[in-house]
C-alpha angles and dihedrals in degrees: 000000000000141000113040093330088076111123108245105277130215141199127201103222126162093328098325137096119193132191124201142188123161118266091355112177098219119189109188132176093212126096117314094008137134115109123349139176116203141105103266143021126205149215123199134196107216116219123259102284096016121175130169137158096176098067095161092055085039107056093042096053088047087046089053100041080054097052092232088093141108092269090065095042086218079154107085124251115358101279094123107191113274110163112235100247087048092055085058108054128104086211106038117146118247095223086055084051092055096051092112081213149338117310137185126196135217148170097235110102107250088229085080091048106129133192144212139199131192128157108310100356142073128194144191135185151175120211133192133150110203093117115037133179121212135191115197113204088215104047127195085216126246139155137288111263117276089235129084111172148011092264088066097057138086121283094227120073119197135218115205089252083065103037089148093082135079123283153189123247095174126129103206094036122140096217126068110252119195118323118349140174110238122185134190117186131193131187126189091216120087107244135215110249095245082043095061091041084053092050088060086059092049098047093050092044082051089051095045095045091057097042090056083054106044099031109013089236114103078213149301138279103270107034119150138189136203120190125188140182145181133255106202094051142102104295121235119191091204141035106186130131102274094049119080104247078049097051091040092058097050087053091049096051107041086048085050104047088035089056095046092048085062106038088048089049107043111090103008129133082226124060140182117312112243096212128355092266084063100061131088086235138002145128122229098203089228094166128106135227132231109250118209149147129260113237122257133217130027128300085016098146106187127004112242098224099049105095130225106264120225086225128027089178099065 
């Protein structure tokens, strides 16, 4: 293939592996993350006993250093990767600015990175398990985390070769944990905008889907995915999984996460935690929800059997 049909192609450099297209549109649900626009996209293995608060600063010194960085506009043309809310904003932050893309961060060395190609997609992925999360479908009861943001955890994350150090076990936290599976998808086709939102969906159903089968965890506590597109391909108005970007992408990924499973474990010193409880970190959601019924008819302004919750904000 050649010209902008080209798959999205990476490169393994110092501890980061970027991908890059051309005026690829990103989403990703990383930090930072929400809509791009800029030629490349990144995952970084953070060092043993890792700990940042500053993640802008951070990434772009270890991008540069890496020479796949801002400084060496390896990136295209200049459009160096401010998300769109952040471009926006009155108060954005200039280090953020200067991210040349959207970039996630894990605790599985980059050396066991795989990729995947099929049709017009093309997937990679880091996988490691250290710190699953589990969801029983029949749950003992218990309480929300205490924690809330990334402001609220440890400085020091940890990598399963370092599990002496503190670490998050945060679902929604901003930093990598221990572990992680981390995915970044690219199709050739243009896609919709509720299409490339939708792709997101797919490609974490397909990652979650493998993970169930090859480790008996639907993730861990830190996963991440980044999902991008062209503009300047063929549209398609829809990505699910019974059209073919959406196929595509189930096969990629779980190729992708499959093949990193295997590379990060085989010859480790750690392997796959059997249970939660097993593991060196790792969170079992054993809270219930609440279950009710919408309200039906007009003007009806709140439904009689929903009950008051203790905390909206959860």
């Amino acid at each position: 293939m050649s010209g902008r049909e080209c798959a999205y192609e990476a490169v393994r450099r110092d501890g980061v592996l970027r991908v890059r297209r051309p005026g690829t549109e990103w989403l990703s649900s990383g930090w930072n993350g929400g809509r791009w626009t800029s030629d490349c996209a990144y995952n970084l293995s953070v060092p043993d006993g890792w700990g940042q608060r500053d993640l802008g600063t951070y990434i772009v010194g270890r991008l540069d250093r890496a020479g796949v960085g801002v400084r060496e506009r390896d990136c295209g043309d200049g459009r160096f990767g401010e998300s769109e809310e952040k471009a926006n904003s009155d108060g954005g932050d200039a280090r953020r600015r200067r991210l040349p893309g959207p970039a996630l961060l894990t605790g599985v060395d980059i050396d066991d990175a795989r990729g995947a190609r099929c049709g017009s997609v093309t997937a990679y992925a880091t996988a490691g398990i250290s710190n699953p999360a589990a969801l029983p479908m029949d749950p003992s009861g218990g309480s929300l985390p205490a924690r809330e943001s990334a402001a609220e955890l440890d400085s020091t994350v940890t990598t399963e070769e370092n599990p002496d150090a503190d670490a998050s076990t945060d679902a929604d936290s901003s930093e990598p944990g221990t572990g992680t599976v981390n995915v970044i998808v690219g199709t050739t086709r243009e896609l919709a905008p509720g299409a490339l939102t939708n792709l997101l969906a797919v490609a974490a159903e397909a990652k979650t889907a493998t993970l169930l089968a090859e480790t008996g965890f639907p993730g861990t506590t830190t996963d991440a995915v980044v999902v991008g597109h062209d503009p300047a391909g063929r549209r398609a108005e829809f990505s699910g999984s019974a059209t073919a970007v959406g196929a595509a992408t189930r096969a990629c990924v779980r190729e992708a996460v499959r093949a990193s499973l295997r590379a990060h474990y085989r010859d480790a010193e750690f392997g796959l935690p059997s249970s939660v409880e097993a593991a060196a970190y790792g969170v079992s959601t054993e809270v219930e929800a609440t279950v009710f019924r919408p309200a039906t008819g007009a003007g009806v302004d709140a439904d009689p059997e929903r009950p008051a919750s203790p905390d909206d904000g959860a």
